[in-house]
PyMOL Python script that loads the backbone (N, CA, C, O; Angstrom):
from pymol import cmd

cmd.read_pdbstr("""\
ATOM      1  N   UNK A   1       0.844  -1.167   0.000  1.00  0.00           N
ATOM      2  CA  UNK A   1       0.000   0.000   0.000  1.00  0.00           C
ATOM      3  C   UNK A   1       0.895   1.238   0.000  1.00  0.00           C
ATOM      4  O   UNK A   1       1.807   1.493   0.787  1.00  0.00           O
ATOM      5  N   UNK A   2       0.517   1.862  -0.897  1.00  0.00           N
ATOM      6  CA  UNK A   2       1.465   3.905  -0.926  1.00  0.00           C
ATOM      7  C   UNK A   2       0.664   4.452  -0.158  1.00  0.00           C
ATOM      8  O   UNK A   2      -0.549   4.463   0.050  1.00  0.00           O
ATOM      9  N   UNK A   3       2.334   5.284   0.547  1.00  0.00           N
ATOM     10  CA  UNK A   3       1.296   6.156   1.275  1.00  0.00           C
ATOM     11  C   UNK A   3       0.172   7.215   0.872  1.00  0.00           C
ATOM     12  O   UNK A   3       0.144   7.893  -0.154  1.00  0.00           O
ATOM     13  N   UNK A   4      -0.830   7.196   2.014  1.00  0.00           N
ATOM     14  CA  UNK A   4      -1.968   8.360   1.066  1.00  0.00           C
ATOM     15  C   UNK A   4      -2.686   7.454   0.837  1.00  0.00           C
ATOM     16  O   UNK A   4      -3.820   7.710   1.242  1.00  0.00           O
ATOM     17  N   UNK A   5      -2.588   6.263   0.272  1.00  0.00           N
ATOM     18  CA  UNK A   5      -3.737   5.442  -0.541  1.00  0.00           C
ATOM     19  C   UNK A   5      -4.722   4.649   0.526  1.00  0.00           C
ATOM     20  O   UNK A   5      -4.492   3.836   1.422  1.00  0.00           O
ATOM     21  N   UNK A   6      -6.081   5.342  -0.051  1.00  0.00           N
ATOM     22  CA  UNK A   6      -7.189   4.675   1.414  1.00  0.00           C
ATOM     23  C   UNK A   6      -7.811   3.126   0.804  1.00  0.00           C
ATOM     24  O   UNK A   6      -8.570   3.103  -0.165  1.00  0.00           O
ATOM     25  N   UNK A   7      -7.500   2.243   1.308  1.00  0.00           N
ATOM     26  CA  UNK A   7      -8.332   1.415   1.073  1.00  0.00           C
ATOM     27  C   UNK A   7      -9.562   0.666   1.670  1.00  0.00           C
ATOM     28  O   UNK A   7      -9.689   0.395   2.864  1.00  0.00           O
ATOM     29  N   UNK A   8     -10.398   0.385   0.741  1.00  0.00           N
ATOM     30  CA  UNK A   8     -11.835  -0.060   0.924  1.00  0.00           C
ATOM     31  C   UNK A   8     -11.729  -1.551   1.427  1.00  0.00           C
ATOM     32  O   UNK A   8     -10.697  -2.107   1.802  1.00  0.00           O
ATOM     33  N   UNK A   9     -13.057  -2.118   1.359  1.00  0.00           N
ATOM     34  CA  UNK A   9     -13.517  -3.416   1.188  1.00  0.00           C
ATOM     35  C   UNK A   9     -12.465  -4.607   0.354  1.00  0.00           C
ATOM     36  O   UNK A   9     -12.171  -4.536  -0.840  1.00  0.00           O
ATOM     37  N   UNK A  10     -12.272  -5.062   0.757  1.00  0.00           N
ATOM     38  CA  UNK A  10     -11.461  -6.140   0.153  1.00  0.00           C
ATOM     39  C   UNK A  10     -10.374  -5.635  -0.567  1.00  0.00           C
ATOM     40  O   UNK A  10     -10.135  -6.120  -1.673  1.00  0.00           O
ATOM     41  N   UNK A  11      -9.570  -4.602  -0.047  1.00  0.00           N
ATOM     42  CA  UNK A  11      -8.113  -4.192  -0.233  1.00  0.00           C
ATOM     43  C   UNK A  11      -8.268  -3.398  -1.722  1.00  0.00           C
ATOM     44  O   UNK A  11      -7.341  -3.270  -2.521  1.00  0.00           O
ATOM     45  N   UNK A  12      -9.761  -2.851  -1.931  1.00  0.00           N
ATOM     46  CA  UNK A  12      -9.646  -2.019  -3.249  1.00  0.00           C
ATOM     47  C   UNK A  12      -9.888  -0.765  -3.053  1.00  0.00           C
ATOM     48  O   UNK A  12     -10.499  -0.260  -2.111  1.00  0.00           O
ATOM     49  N   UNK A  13      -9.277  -0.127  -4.188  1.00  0.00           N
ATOM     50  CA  UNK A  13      -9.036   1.698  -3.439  1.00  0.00           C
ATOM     51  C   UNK A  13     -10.390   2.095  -3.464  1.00  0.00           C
ATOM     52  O   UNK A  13     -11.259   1.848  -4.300  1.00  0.00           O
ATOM     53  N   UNK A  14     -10.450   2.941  -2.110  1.00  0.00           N
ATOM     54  CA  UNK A  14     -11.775   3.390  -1.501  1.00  0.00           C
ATOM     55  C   UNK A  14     -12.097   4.369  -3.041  1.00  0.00           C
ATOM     56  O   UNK A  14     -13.229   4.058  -3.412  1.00  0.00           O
ATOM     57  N   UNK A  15     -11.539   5.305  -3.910  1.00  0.00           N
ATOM     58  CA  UNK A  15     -12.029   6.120  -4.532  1.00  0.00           C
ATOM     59  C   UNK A  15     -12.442   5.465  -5.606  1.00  0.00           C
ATOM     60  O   UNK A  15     -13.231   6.063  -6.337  1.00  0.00           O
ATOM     61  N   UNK A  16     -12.229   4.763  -5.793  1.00  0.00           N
ATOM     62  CA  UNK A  16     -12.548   3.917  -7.318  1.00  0.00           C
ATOM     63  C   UNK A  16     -13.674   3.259  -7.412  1.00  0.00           C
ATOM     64  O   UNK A  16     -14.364   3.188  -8.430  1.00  0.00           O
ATOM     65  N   UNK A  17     -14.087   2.345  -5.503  1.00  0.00           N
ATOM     66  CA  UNK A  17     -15.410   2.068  -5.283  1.00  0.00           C
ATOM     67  C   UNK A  17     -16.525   3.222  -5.198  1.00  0.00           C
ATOM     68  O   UNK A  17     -17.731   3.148  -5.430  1.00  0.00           O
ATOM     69  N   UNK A  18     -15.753   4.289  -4.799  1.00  0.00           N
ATOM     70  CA  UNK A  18     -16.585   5.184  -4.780  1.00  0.00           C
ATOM     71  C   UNK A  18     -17.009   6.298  -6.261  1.00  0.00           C
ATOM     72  O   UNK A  18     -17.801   7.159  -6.645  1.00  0.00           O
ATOM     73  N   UNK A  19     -16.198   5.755  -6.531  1.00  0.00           N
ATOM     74  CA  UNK A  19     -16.839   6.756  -8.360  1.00  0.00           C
ATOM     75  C   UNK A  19     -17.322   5.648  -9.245  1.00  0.00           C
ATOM     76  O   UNK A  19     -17.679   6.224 -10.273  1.00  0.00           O
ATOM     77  N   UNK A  20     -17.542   4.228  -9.404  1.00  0.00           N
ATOM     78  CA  UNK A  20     -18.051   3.296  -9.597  1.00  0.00           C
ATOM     79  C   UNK A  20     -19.854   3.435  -9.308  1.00  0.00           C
ATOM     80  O   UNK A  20     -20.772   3.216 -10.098  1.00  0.00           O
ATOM     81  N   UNK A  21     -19.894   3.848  -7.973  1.00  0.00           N
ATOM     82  CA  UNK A  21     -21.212   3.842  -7.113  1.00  0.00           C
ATOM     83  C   UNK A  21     -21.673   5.135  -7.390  1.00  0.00           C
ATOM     84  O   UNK A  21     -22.892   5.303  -7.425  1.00  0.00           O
ATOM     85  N   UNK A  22     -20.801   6.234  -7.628  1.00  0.00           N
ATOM     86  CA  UNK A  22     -21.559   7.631  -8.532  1.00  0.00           C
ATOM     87  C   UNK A  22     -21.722   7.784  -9.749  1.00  0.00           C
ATOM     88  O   UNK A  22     -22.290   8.721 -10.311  1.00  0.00           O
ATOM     89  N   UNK A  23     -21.163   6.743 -10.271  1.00  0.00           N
ATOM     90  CA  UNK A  23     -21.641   6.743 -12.224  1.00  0.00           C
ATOM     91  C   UNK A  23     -23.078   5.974 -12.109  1.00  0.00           C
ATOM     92  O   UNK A  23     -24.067   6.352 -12.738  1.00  0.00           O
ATOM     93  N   UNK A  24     -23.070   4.543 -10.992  1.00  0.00           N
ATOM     94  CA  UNK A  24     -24.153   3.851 -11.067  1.00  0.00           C
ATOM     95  C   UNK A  24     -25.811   4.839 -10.961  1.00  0.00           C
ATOM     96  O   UNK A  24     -26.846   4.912 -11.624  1.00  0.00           O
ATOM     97  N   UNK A  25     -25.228   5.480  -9.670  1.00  0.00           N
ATOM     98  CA  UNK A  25     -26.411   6.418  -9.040  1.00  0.00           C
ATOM     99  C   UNK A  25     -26.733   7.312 -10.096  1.00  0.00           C
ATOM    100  O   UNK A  25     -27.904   7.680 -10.007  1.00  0.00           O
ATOM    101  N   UNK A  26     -26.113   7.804 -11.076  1.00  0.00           N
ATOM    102  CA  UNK A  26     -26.227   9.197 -11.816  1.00  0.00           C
ATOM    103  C   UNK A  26     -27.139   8.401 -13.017  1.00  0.00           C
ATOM    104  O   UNK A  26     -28.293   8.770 -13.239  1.00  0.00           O
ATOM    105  N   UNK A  27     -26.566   7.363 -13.714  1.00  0.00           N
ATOM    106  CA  UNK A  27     -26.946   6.344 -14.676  1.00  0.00           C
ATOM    107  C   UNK A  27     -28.650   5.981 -14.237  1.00  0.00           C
ATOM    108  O   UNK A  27     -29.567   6.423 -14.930  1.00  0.00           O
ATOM    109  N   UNK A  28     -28.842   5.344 -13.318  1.00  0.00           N
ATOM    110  CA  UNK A  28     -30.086   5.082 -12.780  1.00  0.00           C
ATOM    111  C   UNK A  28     -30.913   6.581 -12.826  1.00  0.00           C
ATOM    112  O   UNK A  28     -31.962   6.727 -13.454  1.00  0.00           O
ATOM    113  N   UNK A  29     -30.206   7.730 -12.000  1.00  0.00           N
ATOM    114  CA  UNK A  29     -31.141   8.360 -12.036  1.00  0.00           C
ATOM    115  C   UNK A  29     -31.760   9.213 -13.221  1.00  0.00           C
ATOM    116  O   UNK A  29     -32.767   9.913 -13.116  1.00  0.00           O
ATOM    117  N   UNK A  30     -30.996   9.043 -14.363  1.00  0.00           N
ATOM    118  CA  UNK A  30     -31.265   9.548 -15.764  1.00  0.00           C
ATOM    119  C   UNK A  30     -31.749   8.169 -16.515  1.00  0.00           C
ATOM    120  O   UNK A  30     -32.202   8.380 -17.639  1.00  0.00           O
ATOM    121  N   UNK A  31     -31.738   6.984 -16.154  1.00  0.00           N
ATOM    122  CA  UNK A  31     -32.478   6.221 -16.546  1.00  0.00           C
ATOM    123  C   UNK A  31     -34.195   6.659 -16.215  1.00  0.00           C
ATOM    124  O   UNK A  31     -34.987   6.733 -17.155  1.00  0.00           O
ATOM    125  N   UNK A  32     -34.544   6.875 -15.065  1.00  0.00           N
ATOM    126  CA  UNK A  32     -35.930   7.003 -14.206  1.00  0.00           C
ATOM    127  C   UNK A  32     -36.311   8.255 -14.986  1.00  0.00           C
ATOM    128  O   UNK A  32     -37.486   8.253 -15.354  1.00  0.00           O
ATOM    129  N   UNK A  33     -35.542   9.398 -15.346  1.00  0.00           N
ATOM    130  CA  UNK A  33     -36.182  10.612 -15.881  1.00  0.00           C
ATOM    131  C   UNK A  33     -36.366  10.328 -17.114  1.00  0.00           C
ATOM    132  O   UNK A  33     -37.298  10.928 -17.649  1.00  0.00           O
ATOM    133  N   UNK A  34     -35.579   9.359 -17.958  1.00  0.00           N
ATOM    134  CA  UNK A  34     -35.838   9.048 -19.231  1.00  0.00           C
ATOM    135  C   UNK A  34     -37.087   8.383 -19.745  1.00  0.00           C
ATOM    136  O   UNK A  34     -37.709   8.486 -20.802  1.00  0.00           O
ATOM    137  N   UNK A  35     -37.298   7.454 -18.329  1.00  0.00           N
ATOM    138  CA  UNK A  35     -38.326   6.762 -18.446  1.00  0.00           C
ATOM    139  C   UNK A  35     -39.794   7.473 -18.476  1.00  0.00           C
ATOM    140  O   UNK A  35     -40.755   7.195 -19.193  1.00  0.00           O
ATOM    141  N   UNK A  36     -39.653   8.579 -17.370  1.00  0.00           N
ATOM    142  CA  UNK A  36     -40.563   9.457 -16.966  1.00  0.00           C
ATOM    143  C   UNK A  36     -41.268  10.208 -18.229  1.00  0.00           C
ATOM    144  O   UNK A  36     -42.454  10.221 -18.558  1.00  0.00           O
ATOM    145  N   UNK A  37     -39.960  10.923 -18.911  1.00  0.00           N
ATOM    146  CA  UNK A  37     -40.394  11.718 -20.009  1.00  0.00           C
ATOM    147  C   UNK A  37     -41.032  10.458 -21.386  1.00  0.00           C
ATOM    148  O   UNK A  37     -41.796  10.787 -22.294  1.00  0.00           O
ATOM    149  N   UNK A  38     -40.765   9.798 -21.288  1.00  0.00           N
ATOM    150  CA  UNK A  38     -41.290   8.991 -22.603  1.00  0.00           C
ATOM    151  C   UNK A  38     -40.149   8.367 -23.718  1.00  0.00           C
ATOM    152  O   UNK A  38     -40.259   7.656 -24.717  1.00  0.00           O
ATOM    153  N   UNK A  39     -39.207   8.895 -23.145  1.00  0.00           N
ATOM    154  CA  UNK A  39     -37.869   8.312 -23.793  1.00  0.00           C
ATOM    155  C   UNK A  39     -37.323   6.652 -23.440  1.00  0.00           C
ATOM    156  O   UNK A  39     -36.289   6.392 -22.825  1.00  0.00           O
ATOM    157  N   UNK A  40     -38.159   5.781 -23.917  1.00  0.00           N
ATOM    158  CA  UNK A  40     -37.805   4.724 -23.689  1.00  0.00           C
ATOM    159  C   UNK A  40     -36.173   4.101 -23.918  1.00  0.00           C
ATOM    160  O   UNK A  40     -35.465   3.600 -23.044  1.00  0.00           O
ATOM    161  N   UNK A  41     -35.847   4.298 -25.317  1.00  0.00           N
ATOM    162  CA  UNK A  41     -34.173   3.708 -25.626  1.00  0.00           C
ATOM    163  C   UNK A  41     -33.699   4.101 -24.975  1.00  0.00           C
ATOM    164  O   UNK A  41     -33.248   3.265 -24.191  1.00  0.00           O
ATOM    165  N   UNK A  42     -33.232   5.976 -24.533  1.00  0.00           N
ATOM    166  CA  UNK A  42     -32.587   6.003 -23.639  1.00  0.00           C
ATOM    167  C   UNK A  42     -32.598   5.692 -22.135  1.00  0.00           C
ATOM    168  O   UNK A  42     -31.589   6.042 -21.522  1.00  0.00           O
ATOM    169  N   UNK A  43     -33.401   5.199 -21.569  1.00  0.00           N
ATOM    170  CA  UNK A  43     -33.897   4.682 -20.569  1.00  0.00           C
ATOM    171  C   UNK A  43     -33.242   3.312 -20.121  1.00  0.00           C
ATOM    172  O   UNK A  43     -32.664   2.941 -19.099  1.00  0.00           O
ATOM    173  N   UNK A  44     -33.561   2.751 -21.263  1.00  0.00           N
ATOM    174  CA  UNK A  44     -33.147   1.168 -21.033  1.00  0.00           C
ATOM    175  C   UNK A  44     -31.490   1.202 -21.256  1.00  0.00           C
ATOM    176  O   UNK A  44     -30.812   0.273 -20.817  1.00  0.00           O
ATOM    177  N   UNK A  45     -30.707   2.638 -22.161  1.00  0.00           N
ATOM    178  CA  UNK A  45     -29.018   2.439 -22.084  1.00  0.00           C
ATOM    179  C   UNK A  45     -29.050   2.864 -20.907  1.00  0.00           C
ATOM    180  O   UNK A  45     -28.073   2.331 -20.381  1.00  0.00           O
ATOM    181  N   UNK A  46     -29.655   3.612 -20.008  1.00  0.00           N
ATOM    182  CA  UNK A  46     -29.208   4.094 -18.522  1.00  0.00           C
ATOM    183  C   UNK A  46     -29.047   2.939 -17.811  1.00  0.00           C
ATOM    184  O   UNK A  46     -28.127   2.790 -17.008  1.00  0.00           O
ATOM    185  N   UNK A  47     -29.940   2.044 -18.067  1.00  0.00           N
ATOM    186  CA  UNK A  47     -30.161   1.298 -16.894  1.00  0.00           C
ATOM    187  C   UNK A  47     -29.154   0.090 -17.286  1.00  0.00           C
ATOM    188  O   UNK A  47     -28.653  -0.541 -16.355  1.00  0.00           O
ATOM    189  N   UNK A  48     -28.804  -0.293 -18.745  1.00  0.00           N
ATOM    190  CA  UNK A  48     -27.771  -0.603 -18.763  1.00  0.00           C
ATOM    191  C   UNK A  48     -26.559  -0.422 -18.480  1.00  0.00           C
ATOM    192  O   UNK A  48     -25.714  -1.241 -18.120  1.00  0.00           O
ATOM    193  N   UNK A  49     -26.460   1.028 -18.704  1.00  0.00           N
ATOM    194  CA  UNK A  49     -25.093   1.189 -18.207  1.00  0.00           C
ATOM    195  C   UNK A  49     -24.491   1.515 -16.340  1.00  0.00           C
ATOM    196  O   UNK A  49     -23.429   1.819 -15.797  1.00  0.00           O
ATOM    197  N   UNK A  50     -25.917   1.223 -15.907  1.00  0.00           N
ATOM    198  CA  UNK A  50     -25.912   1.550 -14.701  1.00  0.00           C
ATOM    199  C   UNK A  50     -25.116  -0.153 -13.898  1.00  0.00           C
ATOM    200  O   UNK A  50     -24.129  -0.342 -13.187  1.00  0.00           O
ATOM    201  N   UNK A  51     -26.271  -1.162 -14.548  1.00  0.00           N
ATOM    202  CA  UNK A  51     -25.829  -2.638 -14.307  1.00  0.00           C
ATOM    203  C   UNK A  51     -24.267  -2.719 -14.977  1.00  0.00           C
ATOM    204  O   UNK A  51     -23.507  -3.286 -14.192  1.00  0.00           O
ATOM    205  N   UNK A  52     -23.627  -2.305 -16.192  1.00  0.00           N
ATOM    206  CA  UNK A  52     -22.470  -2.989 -16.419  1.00  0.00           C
ATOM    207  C   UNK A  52     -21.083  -2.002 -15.148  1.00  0.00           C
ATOM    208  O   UNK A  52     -19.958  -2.262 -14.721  1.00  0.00           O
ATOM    209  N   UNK A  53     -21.930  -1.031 -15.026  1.00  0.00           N
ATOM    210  CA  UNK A  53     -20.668  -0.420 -14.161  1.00  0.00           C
ATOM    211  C   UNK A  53     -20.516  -0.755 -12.633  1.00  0.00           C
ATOM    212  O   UNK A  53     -19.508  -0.401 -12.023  1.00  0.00           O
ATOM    213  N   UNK A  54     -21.464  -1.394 -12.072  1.00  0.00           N
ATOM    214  CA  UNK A  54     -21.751  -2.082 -11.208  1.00  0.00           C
ATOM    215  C   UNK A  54     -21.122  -3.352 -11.170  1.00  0.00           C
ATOM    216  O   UNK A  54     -20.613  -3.730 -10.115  1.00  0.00           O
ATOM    217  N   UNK A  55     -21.093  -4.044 -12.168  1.00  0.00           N
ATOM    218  CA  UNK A  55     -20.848  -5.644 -12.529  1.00  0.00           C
ATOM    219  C   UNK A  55     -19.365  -5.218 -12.569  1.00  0.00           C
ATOM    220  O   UNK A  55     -18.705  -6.248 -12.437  1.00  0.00           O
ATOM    221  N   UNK A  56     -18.342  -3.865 -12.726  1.00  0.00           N
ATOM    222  CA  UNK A  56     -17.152  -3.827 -12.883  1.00  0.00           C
ATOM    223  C   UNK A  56     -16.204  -4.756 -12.070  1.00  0.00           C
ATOM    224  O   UNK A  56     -16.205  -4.779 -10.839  1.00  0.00           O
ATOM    225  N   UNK A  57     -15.569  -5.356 -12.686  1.00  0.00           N
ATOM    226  CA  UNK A  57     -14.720  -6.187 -11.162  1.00  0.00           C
ATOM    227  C   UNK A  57     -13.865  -5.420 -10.622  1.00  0.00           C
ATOM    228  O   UNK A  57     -13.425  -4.402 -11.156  1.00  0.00           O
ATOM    229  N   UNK A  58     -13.552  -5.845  -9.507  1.00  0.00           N
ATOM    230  CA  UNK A  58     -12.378  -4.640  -8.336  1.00  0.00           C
ATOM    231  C   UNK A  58     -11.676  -6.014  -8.151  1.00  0.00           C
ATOM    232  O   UNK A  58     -12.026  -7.156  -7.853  1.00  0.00           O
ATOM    233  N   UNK A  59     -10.601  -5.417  -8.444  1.00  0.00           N
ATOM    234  CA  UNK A  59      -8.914  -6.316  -7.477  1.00  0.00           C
ATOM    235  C   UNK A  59      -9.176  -6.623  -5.973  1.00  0.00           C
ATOM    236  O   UNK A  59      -9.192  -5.669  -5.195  1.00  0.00           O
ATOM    237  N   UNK A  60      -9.384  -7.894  -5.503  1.00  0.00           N
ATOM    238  CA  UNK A  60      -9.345  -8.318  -4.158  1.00  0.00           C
ATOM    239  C   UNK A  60      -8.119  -8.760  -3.852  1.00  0.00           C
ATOM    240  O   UNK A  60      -7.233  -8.293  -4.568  1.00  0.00           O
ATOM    241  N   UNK A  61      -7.824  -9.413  -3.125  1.00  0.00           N
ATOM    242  CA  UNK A  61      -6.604 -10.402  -2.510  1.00  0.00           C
ATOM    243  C   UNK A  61      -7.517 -11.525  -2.116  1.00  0.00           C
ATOM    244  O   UNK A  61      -8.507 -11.545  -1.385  1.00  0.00           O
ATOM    245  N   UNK A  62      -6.788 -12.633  -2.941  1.00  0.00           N
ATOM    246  CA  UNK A  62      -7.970 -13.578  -2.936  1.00  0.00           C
ATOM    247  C   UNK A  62      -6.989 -14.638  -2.396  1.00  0.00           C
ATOM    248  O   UNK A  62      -5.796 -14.478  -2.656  1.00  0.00           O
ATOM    249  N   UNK A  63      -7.524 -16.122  -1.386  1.00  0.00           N
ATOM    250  CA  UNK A  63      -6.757 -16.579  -0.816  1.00  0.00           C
ATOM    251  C   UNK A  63      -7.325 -18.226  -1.418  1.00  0.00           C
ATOM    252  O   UNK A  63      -8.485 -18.594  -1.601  1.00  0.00           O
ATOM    253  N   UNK A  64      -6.209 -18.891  -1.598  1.00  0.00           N
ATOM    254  CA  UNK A  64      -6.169 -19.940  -2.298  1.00  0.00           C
ATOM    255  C   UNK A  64      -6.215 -21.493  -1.087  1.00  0.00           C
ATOM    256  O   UNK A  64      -5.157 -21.941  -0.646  1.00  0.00           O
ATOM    257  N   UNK A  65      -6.952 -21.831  -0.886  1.00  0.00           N
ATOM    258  CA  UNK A  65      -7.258 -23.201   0.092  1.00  0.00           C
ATOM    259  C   UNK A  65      -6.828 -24.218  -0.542  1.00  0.00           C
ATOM    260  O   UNK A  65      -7.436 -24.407  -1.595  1.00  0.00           O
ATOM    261  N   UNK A  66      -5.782 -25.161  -0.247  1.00  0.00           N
ATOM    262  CA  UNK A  66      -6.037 -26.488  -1.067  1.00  0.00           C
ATOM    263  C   UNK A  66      -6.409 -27.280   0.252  1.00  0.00           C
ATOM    264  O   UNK A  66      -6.004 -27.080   1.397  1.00  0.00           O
ATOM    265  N   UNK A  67      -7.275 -28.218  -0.214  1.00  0.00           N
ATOM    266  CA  UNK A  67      -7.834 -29.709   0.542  1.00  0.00           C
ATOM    267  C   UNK A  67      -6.911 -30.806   0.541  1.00  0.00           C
ATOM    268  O   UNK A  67      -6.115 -30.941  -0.389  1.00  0.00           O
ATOM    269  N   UNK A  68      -6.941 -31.342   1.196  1.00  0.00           N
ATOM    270  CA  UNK A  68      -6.223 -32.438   0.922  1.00  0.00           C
ATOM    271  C   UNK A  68      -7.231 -33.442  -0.137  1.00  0.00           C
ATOM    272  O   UNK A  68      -8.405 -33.151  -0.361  1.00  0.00           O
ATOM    273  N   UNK A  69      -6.521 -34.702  -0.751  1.00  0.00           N
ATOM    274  CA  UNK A  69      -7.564 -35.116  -1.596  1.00  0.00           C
ATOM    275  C   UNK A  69      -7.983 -36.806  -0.798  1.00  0.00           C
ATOM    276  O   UNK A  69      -7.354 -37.443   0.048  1.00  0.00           O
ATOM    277  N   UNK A  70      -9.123 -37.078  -1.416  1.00  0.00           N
ATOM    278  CA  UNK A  70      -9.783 -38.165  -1.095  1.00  0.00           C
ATOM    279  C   UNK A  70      -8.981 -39.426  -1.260  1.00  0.00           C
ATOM    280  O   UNK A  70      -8.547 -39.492  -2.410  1.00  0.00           O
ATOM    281  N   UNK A  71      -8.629 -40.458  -0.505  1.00  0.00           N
ATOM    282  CA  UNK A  71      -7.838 -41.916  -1.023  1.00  0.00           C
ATOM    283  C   UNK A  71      -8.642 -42.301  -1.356  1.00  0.00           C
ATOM    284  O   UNK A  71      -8.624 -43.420  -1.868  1.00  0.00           O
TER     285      UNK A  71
END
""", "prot")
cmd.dss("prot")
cmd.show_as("cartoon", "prot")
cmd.util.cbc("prot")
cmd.orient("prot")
C-alpha cells in the first residue's frame, strides 16, 4: 500500500469504489427521468449502463485453500 492510498472493502481503493457507485447512481437516475419523459431507448441504455458499471470487477486479494484429496 502507498502512502496516502485509502483502502476499501477487500483491499480495493476506496475512490474507485466510490466513483463506480456515482456513475451507477447518476446512470439510474437519468435512466428514471428518461423513463418518466417517454424516452424509452434512452432509458433502457441508462439502466444498462448503470448494471455494467456495477458488474465492474475490483482487485481483491484472494486466498487460495487447497484440501487435501480423497484416497
Amino acid at each position: 500500500m502507498r502512502a496516502g492510498e485509502a483502502l476499501g472493502l477487500f483491499g480495493a481503493p476506496l475512490f474507485a469504489m466510490a466513483a463506480l457507485l456515482a456513475i451507477a447512481i447518476y446512470c439510474i437516475w437519468q435512466a428514471i427521468r428518461d423513463y418518466r419523459r417517454g424516452n424509452y431507448a434512452m432509458a433502457v441504455a441508462g439502466a444498462i449502463c448503470a448494471a455494467l458499471s456495477l458488474l465492474v470487477p475490483i482487485q481483491t486479494h484472494a486466498v487460495k485453500i487447497d484440501l487435501p484429496a480423497e484416497r
